[in-house]
BALOBA-1460 file (C-alpha; in Angstrom, 3 decimals):
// residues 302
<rec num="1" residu="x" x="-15.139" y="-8.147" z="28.179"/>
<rec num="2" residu="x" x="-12.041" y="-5.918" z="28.230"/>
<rec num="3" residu="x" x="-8.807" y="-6.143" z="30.571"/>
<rec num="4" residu="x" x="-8.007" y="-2.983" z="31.585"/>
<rec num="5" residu="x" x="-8.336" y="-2.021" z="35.284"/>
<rec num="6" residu="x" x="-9.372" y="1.770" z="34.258"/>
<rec num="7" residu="x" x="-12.300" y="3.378" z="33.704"/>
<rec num="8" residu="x" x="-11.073" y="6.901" z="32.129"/>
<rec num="9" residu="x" x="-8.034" y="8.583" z="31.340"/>
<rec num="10" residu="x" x="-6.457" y="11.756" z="29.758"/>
<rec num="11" residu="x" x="-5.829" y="9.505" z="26.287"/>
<rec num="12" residu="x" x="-9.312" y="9.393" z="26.468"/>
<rec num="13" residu="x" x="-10.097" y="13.015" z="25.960"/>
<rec num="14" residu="x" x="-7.429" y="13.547" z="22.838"/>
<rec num="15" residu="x" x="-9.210" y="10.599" z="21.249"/>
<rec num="16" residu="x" x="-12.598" y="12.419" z="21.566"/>
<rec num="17" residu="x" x="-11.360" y="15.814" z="20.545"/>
<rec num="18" residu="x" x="-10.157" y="13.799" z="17.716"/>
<rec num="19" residu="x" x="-13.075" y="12.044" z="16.832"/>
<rec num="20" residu="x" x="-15.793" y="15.736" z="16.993"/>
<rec num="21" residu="x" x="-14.520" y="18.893" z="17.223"/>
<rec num="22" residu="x" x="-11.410" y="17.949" z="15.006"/>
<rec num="23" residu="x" x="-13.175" y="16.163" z="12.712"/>
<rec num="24" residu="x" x="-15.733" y="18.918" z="12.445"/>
<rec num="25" residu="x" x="-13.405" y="20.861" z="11.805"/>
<rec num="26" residu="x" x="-11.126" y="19.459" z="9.441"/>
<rec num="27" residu="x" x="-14.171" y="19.181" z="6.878"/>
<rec num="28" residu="x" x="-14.423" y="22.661" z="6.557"/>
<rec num="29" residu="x" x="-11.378" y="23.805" z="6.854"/>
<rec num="30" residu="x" x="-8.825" y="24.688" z="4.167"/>
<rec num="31" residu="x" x="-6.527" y="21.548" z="3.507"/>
<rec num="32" residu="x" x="-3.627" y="23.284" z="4.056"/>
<rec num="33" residu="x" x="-4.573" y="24.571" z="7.659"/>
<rec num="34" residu="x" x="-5.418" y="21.698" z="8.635"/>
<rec num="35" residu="x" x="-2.080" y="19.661" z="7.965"/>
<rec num="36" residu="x" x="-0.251" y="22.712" z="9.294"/>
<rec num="37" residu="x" x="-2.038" y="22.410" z="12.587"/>
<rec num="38" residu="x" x="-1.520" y="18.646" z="12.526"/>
<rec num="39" residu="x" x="1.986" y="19.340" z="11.966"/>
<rec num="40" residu="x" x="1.979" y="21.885" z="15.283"/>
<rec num="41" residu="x" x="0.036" y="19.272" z="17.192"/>
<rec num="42" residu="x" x="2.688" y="16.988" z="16.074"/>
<rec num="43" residu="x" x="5.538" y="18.916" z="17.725"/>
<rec num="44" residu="x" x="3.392" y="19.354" z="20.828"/>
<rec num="45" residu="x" x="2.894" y="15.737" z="21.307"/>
<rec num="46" residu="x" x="6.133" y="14.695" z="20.173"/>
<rec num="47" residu="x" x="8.005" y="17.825" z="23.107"/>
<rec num="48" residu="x" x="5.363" y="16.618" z="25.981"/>
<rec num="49" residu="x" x="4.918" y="12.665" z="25.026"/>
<rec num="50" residu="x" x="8.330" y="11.803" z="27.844"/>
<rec num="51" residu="x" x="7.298" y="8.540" z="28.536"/>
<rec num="52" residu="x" x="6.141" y="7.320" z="24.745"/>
<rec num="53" residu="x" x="8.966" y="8.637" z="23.276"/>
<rec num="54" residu="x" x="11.342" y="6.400" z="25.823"/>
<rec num="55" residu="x" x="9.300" y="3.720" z="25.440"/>
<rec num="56" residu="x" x="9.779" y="3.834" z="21.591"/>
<rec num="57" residu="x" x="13.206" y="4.286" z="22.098"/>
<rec num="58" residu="x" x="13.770" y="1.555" z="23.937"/>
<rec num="59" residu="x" x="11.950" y="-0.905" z="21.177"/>
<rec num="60" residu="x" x="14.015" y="0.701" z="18.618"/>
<rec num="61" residu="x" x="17.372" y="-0.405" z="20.487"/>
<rec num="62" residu="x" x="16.124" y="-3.573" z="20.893"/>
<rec num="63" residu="x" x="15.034" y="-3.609" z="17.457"/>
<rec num="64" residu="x" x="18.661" y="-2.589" z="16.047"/>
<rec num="65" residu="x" x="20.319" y="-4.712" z="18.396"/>
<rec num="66" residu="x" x="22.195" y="-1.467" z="20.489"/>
<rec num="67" residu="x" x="23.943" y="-1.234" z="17.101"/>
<rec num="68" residu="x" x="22.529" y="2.394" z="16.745"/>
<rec num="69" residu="x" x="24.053" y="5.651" z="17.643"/>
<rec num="70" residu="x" x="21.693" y="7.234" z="20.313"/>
<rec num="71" residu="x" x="21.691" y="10.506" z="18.206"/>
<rec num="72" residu="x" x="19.719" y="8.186" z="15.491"/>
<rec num="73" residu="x" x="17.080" y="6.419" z="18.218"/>
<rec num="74" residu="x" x="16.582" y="10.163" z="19.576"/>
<rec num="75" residu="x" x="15.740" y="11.307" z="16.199"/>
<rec num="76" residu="x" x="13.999" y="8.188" z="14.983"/>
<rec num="77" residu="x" x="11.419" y="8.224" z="18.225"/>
<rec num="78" residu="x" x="10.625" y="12.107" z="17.418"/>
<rec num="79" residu="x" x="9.883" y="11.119" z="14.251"/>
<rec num="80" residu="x" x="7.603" y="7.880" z="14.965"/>
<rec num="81" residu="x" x="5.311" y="10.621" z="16.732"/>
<rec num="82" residu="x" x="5.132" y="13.321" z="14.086"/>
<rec num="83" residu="x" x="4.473" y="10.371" z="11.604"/>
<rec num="84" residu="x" x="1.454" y="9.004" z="13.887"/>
<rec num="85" residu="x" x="0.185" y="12.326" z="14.254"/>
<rec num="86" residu="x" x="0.375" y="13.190" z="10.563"/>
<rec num="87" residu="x" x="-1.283" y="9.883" z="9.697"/>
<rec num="88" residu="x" x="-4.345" y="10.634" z="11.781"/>
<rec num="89" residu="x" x="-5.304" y="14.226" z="10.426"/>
<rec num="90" residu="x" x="-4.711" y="12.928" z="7.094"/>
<rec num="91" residu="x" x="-7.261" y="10.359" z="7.657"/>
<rec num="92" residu="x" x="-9.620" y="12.919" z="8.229"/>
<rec num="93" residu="x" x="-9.053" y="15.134" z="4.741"/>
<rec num="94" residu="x" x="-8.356" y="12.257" z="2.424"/>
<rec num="95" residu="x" x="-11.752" y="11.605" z="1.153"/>
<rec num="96" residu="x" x="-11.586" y="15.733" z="0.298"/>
<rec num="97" residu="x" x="-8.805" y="15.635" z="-2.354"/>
<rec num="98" residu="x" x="-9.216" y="14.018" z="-5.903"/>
<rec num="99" residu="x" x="-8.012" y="11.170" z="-7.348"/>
<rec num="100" residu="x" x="-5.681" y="12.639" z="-9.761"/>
<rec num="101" residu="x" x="-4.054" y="15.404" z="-7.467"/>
<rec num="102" residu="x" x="-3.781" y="12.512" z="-4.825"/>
<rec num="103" residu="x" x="-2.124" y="10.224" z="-6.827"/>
<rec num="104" residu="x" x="0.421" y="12.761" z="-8.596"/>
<rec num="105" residu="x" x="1.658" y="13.330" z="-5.074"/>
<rec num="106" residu="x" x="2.672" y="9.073" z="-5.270"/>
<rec num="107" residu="x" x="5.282" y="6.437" z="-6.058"/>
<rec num="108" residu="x" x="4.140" y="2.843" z="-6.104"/>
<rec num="109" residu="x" x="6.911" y="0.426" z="-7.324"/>
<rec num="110" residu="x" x="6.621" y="-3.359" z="-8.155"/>
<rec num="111" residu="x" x="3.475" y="-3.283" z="-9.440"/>
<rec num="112" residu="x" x="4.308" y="-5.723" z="-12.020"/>
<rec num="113" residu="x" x="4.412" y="-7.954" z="-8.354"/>
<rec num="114" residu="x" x="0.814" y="-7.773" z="-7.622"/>
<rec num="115" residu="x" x="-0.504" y="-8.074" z="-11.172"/>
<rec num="116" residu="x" x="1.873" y="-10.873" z="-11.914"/>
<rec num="117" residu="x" x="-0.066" y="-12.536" z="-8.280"/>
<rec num="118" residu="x" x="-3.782" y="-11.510" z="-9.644"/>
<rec num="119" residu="x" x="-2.714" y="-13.215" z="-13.223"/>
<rec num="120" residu="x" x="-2.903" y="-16.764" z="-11.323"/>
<rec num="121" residu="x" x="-6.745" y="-16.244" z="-10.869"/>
<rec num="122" residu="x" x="-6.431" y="-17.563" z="-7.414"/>
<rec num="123" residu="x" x="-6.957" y="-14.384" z="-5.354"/>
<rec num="124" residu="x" x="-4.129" y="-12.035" z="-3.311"/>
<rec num="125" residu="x" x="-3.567" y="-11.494" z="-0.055"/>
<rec num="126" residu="x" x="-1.672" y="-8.791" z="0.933"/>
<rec num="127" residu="x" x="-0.187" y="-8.841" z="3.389"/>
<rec num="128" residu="x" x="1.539" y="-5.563" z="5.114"/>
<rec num="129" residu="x" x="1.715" y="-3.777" z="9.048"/>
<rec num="130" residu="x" x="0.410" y="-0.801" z="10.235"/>
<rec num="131" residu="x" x="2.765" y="1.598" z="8.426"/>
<rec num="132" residu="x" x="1.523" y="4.931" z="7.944"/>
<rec num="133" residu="x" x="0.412" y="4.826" z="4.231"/>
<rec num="134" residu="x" x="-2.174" y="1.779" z="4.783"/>
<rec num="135" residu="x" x="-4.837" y="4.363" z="4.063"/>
<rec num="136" residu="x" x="-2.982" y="5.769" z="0.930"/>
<rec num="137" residu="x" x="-3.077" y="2.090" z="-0.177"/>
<rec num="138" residu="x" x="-6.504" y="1.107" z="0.285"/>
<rec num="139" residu="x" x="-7.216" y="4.619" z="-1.369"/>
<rec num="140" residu="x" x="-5.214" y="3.987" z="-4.453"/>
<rec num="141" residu="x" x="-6.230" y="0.265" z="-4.868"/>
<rec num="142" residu="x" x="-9.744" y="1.261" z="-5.310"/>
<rec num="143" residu="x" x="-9.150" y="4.436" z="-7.359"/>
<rec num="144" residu="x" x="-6.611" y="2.248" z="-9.508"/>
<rec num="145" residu="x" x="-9.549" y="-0.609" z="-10.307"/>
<rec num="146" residu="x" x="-8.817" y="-2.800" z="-7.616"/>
<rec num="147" residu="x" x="-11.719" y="-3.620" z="-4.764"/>
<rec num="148" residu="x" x="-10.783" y="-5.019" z="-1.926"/>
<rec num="149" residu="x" x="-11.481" y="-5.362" z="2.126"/>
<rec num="150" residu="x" x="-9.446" y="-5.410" z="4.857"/>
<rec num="151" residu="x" x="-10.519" y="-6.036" z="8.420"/>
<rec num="152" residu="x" x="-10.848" y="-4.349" z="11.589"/>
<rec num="153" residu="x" x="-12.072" y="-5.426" z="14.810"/>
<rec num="154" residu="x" x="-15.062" y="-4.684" z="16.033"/>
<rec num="155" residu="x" x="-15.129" y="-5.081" z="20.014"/>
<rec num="156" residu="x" x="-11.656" y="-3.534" z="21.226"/>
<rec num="157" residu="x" x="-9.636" y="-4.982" z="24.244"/>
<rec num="158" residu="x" x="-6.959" y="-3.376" z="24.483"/>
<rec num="159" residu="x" x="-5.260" y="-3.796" z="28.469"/>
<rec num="160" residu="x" x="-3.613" y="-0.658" z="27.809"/>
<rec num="161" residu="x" x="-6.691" y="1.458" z="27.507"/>
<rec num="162" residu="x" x="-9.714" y="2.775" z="29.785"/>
<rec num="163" residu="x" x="-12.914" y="0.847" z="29.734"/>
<rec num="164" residu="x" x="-14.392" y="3.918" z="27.932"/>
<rec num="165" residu="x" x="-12.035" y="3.441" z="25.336"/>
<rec num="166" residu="x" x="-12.677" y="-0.264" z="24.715"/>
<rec num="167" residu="x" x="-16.251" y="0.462" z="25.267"/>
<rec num="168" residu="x" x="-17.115" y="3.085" z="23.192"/>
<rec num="169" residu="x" x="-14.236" y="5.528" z="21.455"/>
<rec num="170" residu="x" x="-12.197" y="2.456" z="19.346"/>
<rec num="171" residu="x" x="-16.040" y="1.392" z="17.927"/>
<rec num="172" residu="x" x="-16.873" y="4.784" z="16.975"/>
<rec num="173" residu="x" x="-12.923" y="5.478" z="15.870"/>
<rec num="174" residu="x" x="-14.248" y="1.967" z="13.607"/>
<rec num="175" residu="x" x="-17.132" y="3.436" z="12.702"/>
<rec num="176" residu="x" x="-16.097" y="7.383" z="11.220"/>
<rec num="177" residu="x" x="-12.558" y="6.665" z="10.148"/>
<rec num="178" residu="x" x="-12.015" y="3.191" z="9.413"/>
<rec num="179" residu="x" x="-15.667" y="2.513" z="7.671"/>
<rec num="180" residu="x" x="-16.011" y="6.310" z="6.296"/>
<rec num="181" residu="x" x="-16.350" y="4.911" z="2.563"/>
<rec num="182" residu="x" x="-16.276" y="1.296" z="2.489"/>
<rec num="183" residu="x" x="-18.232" y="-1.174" z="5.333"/>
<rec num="184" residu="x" x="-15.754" y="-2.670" z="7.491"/>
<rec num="185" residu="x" x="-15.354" y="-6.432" z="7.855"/>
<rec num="186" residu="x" x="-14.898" y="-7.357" z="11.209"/>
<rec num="187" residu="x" x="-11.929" y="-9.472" z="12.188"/>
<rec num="188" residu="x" x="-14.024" y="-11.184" z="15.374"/>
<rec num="189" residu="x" x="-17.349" y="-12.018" z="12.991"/>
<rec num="190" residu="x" x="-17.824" y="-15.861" z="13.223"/>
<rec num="191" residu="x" x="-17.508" y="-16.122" z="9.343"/>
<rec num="192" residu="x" x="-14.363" y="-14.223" z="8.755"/>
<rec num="193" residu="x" x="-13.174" y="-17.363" z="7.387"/>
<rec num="194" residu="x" x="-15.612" y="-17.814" z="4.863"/>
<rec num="195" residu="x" x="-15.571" y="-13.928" z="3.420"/>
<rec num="196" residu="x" x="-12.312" y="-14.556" z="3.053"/>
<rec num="197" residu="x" x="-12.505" y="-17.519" z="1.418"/>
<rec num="198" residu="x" x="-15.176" y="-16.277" z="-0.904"/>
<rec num="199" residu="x" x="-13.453" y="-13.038" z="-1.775"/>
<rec num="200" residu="x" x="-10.511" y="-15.120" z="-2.873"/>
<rec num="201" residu="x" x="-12.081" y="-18.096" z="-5.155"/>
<rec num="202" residu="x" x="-13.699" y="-14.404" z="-7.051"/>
<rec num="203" residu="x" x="-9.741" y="-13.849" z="-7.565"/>
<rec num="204" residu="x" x="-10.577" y="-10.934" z="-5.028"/>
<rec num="205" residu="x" x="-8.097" y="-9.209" z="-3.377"/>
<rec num="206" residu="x" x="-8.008" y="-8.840" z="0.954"/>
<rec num="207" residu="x" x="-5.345" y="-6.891" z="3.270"/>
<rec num="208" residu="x" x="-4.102" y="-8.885" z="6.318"/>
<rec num="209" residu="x" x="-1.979" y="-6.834" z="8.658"/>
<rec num="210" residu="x" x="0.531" y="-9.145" z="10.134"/>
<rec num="211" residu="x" x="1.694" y="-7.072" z="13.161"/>
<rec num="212" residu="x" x="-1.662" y="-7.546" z="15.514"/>
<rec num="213" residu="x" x="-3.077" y="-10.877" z="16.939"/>
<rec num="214" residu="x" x="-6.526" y="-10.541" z="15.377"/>
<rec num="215" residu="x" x="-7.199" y="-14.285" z="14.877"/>
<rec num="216" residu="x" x="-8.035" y="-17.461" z="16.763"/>
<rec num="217" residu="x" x="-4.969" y="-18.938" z="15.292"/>
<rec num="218" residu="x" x="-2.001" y="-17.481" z="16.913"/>
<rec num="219" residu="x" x="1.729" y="-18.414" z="16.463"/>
<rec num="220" residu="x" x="4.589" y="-16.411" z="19.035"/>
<rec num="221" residu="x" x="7.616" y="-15.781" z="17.059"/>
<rec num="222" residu="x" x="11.297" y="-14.112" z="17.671"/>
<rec num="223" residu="x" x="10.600" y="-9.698" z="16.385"/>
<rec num="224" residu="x" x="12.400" y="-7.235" z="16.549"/>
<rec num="225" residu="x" x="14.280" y="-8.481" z="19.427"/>
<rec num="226" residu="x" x="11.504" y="-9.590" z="21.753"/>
<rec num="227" residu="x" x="8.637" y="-12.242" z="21.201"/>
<rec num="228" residu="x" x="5.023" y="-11.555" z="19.295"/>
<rec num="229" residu="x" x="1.894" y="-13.478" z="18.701"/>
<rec num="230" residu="x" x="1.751" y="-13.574" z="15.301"/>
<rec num="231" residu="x" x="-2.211" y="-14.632" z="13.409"/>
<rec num="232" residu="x" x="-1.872" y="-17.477" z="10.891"/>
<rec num="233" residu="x" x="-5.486" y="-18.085" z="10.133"/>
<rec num="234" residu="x" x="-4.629" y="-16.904" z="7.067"/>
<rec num="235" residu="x" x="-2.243" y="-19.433" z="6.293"/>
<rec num="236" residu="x" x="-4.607" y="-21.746" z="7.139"/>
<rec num="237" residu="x" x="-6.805" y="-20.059" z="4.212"/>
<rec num="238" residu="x" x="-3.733" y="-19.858" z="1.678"/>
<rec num="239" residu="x" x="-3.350" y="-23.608" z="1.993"/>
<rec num="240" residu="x" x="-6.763" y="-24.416" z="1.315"/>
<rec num="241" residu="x" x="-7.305" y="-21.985" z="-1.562"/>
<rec num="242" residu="x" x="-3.675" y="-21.423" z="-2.935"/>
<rec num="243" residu="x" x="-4.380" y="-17.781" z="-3.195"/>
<rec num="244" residu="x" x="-0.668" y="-15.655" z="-3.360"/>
<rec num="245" residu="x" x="0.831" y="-13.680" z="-0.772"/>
<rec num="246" residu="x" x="2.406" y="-10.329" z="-1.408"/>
<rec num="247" residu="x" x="4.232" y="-8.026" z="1.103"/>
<rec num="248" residu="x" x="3.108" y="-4.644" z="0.828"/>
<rec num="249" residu="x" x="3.726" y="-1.375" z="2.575"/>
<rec num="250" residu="x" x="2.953" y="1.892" z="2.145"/>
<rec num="251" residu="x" x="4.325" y="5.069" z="3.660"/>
<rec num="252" residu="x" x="3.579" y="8.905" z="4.290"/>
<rec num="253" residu="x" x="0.291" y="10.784" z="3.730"/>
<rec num="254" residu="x" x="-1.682" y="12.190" z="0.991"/>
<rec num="255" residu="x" x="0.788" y="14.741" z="0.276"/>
<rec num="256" residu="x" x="3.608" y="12.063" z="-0.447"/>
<rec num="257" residu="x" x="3.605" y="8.406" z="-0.347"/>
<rec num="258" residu="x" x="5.111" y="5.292" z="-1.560"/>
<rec num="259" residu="x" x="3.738" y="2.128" z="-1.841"/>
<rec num="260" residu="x" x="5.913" y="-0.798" z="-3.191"/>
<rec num="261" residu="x" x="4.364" y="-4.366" z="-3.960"/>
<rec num="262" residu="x" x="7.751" y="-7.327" z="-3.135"/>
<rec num="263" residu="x" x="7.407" y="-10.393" z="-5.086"/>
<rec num="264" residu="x" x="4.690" y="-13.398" z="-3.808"/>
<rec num="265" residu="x" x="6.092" y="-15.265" z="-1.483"/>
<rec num="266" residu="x" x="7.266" y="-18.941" z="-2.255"/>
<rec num="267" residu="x" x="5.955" y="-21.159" z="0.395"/>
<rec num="268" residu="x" x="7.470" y="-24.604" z="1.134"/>
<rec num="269" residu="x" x="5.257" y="-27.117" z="1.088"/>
<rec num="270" residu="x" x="3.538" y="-29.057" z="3.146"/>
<rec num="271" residu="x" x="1.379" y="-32.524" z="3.796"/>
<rec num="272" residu="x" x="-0.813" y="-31.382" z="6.872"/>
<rec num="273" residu="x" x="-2.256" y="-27.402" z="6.904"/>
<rec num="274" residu="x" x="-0.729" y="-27.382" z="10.991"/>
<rec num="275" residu="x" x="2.485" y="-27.948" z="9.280"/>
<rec num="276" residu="x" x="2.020" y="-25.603" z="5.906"/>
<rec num="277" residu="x" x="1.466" y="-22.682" z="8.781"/>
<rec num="278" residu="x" x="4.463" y="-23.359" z="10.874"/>
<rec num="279" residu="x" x="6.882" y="-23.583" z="8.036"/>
<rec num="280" residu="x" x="5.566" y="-20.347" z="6.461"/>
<rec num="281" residu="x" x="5.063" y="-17.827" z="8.976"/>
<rec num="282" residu="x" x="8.793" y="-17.246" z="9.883"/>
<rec num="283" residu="x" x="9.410" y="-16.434" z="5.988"/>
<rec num="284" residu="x" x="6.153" y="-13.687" z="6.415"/>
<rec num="285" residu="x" x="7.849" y="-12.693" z="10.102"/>
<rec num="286" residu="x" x="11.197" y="-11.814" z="8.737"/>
<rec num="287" residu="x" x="9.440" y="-10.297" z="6.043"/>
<rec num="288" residu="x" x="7.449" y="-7.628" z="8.566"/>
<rec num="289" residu="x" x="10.404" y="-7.160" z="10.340"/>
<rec num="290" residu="x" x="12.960" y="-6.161" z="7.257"/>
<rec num="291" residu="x" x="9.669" y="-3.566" z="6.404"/>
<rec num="292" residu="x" x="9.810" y="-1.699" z="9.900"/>
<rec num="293" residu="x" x="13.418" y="-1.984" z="10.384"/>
<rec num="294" residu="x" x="14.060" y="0.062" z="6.512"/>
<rec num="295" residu="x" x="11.168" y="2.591" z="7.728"/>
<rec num="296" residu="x" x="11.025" y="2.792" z="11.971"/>
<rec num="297" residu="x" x="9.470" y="5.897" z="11.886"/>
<rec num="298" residu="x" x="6.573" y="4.780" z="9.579"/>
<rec num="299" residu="x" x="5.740" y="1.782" z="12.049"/>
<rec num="300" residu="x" x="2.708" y="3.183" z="13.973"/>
<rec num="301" residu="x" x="2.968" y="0.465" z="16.113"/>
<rec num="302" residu="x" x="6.552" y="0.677" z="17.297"/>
């Protein structure tokens, strides 16, 4: 059962022409054509989008504290829109280029991080936000011999969108972008837990995105000048398994990108797994929010 109080509106319709005609269209289409026309769409959106762009603006002075010139938060919040929009229509050619052209167009740094993680043969989580490479990444992990899963959830409710949009457009959105080449797990299945868990005692490898409350565990913490509900079921799973954590992002599109890999994270210890998860999860907070704050405009959730 979703919150919002609306049964349609005009988000509705880009979403859709997204979803079809675009879609159709994009795999046919020279690549090239299609990331210039992203790139017009992008300056569309970005000229007409008055009330997103203040609204990002406003985080991202909150964010730096008012310690930014307004020239900077002008420029950032155009930017944060030609990044979403770029991100989107390159999730809809990326399965069309190869593996070697796409990864010559790449940096990925630290490396030696996540192998270093995998070497303790107690699986890796890694753990990251919805920056505009986390396609690139799960692209490259799998070309690069690494399988893994991430999650996604499979019955939106999101207050901020039309009933349609809960109802039908985010599942199918799930369905043809998320799941195009590898079957989504669902964040809201009953046995999350337990994949998880499995996955990681096979010294698997699963991507948690930190920056939405998909779990029944929830802790609110200070961000980026405001409070967020933060999900720590996966603490919960790190203390029972002693799988590592390691920060990830990854930026830009399949024309550039850069992923880096930080070191695992050294948890403090802890009797009780309550108490493991709420000495831990500010350490994994700050972490997110030194990510976004070195790359605003590659935040897609700003």
């Amino acid at each position: 059962m979703t919150t919002s109080n609306r049964f349609f509106s005009l988000r509705d319709i880009g979403i859709f022409f997204y979803l079809v005609p675009f879609r159709m269209a994009a795999s046919v289409l020279p690549i090239g054509a299609i990331r210039f026309f992203g790139l017009l769409m992008g300056h569309v959106y970005s000229a007409l989008a008055y009330r997103r762009k203040r609204r990002i603006q406003q985080r991202l002075r909150t964010a730096f504290e008012n310690s930014a010139a307004n020239d900077k938060i002008v420029a950032l919040s155009r930017r944060c829109l030609l990044n979403a929009v770029a991100c989107h229509v390159d999730a809809l050619i990326l399965n069309r280029i190869g593996t070697q052209a796409l990864l010559a167009n790449g940096k990925v740094s630290g490396l030696e991080h996540f192998n270093n993680a995998l070497l303790k043969g107690k699986g890796v989580l890694l753990v990251t936000g919805h920056f505009t490479g986390i396609k690139m990444v799960s692209r490259y992990l799998h070309e690069s011999g690494y399988p893994h899963f991430g999650m996604v959830k499979r019955h939106a409710d999101d207050p901020g969108a039309s009933w349609i949009e809960n109802r039908y457009l985010s599942s199918y959105w799930s369905k043809v972008i998320d799941g195009r080449e590898h079957e989504p797990v669902f964040v809201d299945d009953k046995d999350i837990g337990l994949t998880i868990m499995k996955r990681l005692r096979e010294n698997g490898i699963v991507i948690v995105s930190l920056d939405v409350p998909f779990s029944q565990h929830l802790l609110t913490r200070p961000f980026l000048g405001s409070e967020q509900a933060f999900p720590v079921g996966f603490l919960r799973i790190v203390y029972a398994t002693g799988a590592a954590v390691v920060p990830m992002v990854g930026i830009g599109n399949s024309s550039a990108f850069h992923i880096w890999f930080e070191e695992a994270v050294n948890f403090r210890e802890a009797a009780r797994k309550d108490e493991f998860v709420t000495k831990n999860i500010d350490t994994l907070v700050k972490i997110l929010e030194s990510q976004i704050l070195k790359e605003p405009s590659h935040w897609l959730l700003i």
